[in-house]
Z-matrix of the N, CA and C atoms (Angstrom, degrees):
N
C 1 1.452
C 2 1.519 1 108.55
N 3 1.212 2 105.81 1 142.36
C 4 1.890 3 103.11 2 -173.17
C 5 1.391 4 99.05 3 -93.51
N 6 1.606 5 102.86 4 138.09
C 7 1.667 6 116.18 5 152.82
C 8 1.461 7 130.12 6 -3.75
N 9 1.144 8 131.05 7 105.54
C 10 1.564 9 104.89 8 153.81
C 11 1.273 10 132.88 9 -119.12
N 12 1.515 11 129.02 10 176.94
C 13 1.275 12 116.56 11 -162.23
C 14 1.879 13 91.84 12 -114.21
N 15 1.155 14 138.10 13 118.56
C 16 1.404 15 150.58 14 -131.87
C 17 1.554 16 76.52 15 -90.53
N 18 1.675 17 132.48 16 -63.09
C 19 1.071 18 146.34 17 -131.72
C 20 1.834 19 96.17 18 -62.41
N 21 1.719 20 82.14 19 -59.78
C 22 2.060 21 88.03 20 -171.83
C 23 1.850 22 107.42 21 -110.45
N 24 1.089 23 102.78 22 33.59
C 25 1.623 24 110.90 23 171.29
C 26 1.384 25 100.80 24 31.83
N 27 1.571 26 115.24 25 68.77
C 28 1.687 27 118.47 26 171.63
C 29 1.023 28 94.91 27 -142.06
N 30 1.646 29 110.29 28 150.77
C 31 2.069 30 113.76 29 179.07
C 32 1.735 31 91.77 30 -84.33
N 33 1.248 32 81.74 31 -159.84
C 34 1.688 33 104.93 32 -161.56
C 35 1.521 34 100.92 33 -80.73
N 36 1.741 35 109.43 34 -4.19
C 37 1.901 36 98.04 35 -179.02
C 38 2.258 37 93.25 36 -105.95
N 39 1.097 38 99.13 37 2.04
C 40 1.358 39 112.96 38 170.79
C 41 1.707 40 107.50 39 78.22
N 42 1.200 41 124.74 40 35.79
C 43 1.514 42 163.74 41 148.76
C 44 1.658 43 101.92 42 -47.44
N 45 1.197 44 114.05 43 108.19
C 46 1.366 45 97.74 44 172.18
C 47 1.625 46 112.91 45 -72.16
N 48 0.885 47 94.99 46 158.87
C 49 1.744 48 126.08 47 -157.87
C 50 1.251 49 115.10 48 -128.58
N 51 1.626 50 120.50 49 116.97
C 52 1.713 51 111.25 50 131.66
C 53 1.400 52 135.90 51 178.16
N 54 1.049 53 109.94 52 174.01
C 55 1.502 54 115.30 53 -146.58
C 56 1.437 55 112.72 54 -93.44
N 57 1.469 56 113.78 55 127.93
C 58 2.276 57 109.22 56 -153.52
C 59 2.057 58 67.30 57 -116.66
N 60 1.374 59 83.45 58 175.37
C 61 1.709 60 117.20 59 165.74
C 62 1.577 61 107.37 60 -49.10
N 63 1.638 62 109.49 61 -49.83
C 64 1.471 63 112.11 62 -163.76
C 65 1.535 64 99.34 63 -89.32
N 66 1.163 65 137.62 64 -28.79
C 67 1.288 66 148.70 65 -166.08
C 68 1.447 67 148.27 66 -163.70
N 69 1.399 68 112.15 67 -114.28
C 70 1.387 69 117.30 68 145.40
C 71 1.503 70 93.20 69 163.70
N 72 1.824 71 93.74 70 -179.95
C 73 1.593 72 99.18 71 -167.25
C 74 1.452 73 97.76 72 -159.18
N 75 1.444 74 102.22 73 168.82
C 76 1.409 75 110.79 74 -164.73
C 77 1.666 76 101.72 75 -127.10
N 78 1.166 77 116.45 76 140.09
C 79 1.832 78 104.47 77 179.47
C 80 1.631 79 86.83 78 -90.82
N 81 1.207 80 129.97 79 135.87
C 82 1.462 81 118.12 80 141.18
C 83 1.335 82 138.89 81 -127.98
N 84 1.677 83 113.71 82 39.33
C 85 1.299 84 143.98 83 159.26
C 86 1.476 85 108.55 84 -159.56
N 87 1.276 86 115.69 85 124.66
C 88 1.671 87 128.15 86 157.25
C 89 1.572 88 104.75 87 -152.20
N 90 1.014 89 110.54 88 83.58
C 91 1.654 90 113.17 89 -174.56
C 92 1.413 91 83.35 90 -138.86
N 93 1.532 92 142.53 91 -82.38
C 94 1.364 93 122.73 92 -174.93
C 95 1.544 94 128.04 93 -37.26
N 96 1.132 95 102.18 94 145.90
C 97 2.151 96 104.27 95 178.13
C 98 1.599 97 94.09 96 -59.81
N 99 1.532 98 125.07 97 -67.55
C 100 1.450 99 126.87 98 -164.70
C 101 1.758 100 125.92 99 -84.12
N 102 1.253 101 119.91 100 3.86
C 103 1.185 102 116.26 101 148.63
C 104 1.692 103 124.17 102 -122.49
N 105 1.195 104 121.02 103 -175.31
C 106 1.749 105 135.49 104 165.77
C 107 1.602 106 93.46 105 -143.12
N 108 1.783 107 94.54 106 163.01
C 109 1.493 108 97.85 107 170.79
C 110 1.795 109 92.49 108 -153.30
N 111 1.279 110 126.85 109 132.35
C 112 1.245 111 142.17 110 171.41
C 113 1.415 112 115.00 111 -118.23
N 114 1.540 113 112.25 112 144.58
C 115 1.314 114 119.26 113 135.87
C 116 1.145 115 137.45 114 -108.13
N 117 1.534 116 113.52 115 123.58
C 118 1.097 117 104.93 116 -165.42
C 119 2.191 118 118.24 117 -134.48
N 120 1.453 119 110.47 118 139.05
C 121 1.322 120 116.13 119 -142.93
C 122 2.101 121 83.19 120 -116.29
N 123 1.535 122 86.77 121 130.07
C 124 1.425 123 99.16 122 174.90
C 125 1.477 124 108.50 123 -122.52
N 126 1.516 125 107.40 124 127.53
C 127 1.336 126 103.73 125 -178.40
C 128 1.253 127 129.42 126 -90.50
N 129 1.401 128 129.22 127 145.59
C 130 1.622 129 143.26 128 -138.74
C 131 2.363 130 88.15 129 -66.52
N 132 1.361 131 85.98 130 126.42
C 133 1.403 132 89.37 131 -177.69
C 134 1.639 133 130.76 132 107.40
N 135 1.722 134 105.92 133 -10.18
C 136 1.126 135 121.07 134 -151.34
C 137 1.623 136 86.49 135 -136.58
N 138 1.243 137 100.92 136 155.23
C 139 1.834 138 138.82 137 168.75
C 140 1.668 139 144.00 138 -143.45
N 141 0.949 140 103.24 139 108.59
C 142 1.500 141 102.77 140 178.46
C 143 1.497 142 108.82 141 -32.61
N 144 1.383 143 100.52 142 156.58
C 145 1.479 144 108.45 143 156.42
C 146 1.536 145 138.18 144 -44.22
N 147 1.160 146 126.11 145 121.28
C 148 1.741 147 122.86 146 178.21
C 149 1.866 148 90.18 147 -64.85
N 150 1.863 149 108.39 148 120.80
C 151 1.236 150 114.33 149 179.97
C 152 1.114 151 115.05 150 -135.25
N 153 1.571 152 116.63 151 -170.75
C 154 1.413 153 121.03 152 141.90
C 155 1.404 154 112.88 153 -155.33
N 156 1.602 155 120.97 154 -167.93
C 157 1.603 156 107.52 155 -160.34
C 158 1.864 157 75.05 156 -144.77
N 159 1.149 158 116.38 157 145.31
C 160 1.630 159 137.26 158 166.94
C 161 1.591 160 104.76 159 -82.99
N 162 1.076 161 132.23 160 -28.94
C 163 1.383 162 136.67 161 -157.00
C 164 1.754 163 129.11 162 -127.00
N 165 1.416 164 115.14 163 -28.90
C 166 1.454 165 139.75 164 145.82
C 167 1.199 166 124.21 165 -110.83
N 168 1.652 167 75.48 166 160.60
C 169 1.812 168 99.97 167 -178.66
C 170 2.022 169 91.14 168 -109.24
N 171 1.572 170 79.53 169 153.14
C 172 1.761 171 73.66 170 168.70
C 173 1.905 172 111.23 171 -152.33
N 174 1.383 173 92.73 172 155.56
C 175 1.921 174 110.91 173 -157.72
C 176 1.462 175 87.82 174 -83.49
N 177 0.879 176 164.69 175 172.22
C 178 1.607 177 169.07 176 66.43
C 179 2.030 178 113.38 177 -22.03
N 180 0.904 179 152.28 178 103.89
C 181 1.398 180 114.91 179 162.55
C 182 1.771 181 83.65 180 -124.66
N 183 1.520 182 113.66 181 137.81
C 184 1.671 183 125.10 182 148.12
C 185 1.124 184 118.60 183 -78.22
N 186 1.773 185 111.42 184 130.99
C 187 1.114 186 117.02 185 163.63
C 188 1.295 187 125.51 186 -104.99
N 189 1.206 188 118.08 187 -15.92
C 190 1.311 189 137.35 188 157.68
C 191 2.036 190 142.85 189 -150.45
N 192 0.894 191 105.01 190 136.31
C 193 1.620 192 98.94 191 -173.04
C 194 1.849 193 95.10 192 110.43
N 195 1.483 194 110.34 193 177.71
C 196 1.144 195 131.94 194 171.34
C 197 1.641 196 112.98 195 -98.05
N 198 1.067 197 115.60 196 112.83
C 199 2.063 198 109.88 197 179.17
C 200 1.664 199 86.02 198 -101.71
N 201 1.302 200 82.22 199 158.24
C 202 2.068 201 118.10 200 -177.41
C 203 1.699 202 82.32 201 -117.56
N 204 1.217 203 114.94 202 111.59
C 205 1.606 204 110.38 203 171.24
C 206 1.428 205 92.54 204 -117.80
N 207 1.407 206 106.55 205 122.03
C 208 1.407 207 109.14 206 160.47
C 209 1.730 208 113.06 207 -101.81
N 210 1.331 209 119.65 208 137.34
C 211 1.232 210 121.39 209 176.64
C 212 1.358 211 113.26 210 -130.65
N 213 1.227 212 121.96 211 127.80
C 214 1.672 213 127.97 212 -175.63
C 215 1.313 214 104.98 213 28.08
N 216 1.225 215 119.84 214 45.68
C 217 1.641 216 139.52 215 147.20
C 218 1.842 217 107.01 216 93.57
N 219 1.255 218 111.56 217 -0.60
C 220 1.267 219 107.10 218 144.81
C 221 1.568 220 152.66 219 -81.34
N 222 0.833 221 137.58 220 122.96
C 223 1.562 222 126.68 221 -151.27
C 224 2.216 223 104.57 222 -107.02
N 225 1.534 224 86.94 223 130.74
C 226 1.052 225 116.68 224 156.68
C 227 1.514 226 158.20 225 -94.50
N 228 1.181 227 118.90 226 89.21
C 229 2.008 228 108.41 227 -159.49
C 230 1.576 229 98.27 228 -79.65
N 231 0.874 230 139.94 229 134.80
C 232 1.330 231 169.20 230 120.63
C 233 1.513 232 137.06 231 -54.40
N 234 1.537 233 126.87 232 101.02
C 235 1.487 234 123.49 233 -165.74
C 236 1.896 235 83.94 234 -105.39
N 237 1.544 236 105.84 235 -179.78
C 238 1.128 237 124.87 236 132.23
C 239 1.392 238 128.19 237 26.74
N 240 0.554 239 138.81 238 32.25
C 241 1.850 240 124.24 239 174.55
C 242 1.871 241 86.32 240 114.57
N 243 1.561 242 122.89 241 62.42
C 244 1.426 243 134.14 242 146.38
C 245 1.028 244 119.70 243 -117.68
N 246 1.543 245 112.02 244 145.64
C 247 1.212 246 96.02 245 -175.99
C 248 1.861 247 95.33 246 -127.37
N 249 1.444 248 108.55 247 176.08
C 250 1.670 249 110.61 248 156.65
C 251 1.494 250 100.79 249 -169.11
N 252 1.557 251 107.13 250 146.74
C 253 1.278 252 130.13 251 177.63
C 254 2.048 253 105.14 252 -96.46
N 255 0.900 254 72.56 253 141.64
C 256 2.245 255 107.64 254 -167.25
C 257 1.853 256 78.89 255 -104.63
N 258 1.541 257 107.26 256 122.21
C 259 1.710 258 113.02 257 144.10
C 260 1.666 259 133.82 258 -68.02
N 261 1.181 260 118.52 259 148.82
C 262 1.688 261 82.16 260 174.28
C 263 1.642 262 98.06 261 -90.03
N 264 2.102 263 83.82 262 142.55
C 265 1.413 264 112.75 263 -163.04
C 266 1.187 265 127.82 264 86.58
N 267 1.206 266 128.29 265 11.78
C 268 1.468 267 125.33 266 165.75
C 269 1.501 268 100.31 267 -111.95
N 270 1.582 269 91.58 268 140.22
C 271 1.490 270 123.13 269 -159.34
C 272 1.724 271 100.70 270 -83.22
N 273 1.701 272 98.10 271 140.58
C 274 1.989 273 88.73 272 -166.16
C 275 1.326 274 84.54 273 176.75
N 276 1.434 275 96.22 274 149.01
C 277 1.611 276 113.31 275 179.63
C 278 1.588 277 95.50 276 -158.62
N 279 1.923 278 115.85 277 164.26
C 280 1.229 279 117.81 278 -162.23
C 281 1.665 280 91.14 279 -139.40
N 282 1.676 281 109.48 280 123.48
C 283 1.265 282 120.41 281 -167.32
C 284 1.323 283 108.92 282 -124.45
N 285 1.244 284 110.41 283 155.04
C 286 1.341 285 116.26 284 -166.37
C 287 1.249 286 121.60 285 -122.17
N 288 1.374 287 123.12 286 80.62
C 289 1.737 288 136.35 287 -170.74
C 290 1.733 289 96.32 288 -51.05
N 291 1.476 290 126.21 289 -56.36
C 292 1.561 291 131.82 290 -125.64
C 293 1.608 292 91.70 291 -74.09
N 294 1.543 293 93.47 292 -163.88
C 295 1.467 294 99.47 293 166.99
C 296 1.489 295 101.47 294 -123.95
N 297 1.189 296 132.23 295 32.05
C 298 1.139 297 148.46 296 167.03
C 299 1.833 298 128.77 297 -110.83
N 300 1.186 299 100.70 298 107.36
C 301 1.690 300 76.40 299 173.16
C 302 1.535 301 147.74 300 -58.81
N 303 1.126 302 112.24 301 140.12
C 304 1.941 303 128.20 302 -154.42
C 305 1.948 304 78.00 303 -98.16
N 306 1.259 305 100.85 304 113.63
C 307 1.361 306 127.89 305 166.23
C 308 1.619 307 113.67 306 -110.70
N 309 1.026 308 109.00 307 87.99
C 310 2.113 309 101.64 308 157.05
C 311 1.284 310 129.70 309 -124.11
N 312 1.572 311 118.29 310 174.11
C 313 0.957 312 112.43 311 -178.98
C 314 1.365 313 122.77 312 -108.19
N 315 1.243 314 148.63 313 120.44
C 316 1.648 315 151.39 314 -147.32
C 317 1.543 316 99.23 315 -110.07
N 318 1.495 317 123.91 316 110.33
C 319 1.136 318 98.11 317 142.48
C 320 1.623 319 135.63 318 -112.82
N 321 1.002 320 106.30 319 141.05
C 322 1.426 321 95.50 320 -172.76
C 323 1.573 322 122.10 321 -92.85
N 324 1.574 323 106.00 322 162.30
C 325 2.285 324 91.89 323 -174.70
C 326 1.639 325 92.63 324 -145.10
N 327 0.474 326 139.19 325 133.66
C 328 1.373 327 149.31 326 150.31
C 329 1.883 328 117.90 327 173.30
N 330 1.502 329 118.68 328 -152.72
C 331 1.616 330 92.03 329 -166.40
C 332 1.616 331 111.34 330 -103.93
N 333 1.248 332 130.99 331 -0.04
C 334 1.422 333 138.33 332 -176.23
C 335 1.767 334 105.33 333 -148.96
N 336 1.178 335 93.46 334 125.75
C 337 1.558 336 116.09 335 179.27
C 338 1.846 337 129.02 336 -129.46
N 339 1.239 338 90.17 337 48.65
C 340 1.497 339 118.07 338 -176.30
C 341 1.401 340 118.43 339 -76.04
N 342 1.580 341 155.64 340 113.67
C 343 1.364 342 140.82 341 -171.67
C 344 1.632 343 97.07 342 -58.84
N 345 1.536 344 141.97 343 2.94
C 346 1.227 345 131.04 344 161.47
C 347 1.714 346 127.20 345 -79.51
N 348 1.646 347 85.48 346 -2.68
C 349 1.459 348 93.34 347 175.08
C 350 1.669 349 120.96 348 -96.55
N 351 1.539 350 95.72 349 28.35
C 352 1.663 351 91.58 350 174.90
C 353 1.721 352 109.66 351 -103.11
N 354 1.078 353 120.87 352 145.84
C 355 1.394 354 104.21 353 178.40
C 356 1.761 355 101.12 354 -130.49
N 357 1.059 356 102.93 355 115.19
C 358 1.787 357 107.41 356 -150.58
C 359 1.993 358 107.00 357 -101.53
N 360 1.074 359 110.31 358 126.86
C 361 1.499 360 132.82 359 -152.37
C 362 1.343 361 104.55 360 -89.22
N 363 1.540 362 89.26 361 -38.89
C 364 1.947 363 92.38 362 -170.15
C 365 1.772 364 99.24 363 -145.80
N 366 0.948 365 116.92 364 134.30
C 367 1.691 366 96.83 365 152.61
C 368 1.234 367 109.10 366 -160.39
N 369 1.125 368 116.40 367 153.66
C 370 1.518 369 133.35 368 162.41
C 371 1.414 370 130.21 369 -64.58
N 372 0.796 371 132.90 370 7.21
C 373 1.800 372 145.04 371 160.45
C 374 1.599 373 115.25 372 -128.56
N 375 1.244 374 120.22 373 26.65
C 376 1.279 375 118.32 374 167.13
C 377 1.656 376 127.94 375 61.80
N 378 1.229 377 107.54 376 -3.31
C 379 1.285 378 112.32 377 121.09
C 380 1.895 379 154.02 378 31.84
N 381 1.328 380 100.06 379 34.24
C 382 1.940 381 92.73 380 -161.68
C 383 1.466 382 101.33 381 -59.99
């Protein structure tokens, strides 16, 4: 796991950084206006929030572990090298049955990519 600096939530390559209930994630592109790109690591037992975003669309690809993708209440398992695309506004969260951590990479495209753009449906840490 890489370094971080607590103060400005960046790892040791100065990547912003940080650490949720279910995991954590790494940005490692936000320089264009119309996309983002994250990695982001969910730990075995744990799930993001049931959400959606007003403003992006977002790519899914796994690079490792098994994801439970639920999307507008259908569910998706995901190994290895899967991918799935999120509309903007369809409700979806990525859960983690294994005992392994579910690592992917998200990118997102649309015109604002703010963590205020989640609007969260369900969650497990209480959460609005």
């Amino acid at each position: 796991m890489n370094n971080t600096d607590a103060m400005n939530n960046t790892d040791e390559w100065g990547r912003e950084y940080d650490v949720r209930p279910w995991g954590n994630y790494t940005v490692l592109d936000d320089v264009a206006d119309d996309h983002k790109v994250k990695r982001i690591v969910v730990t075995p037992g744990k799930r993001l929030s049931y959400q959606t975003h007003k403003f992006r669309a977002e790519h899914w690809y796994v690079v490792s572990g098994v994801a439970t993708v639920v999307l507008d209440g259908a569910t998706h398992v995901l190994c290895a090298g899967g991918s799935i695309d999120i509309a903007i506004g369809a409700a979806h969260r990525c859960e983690n049955h294994g005992a392994e951590p579910v690592v992917f990479i998200e990118v997102q495209h649309g015109t604002y990519f703010g963590e205020d753009d989640i609007v969260r449906l369900e969650d497990d840490f209480g959460r609005g």
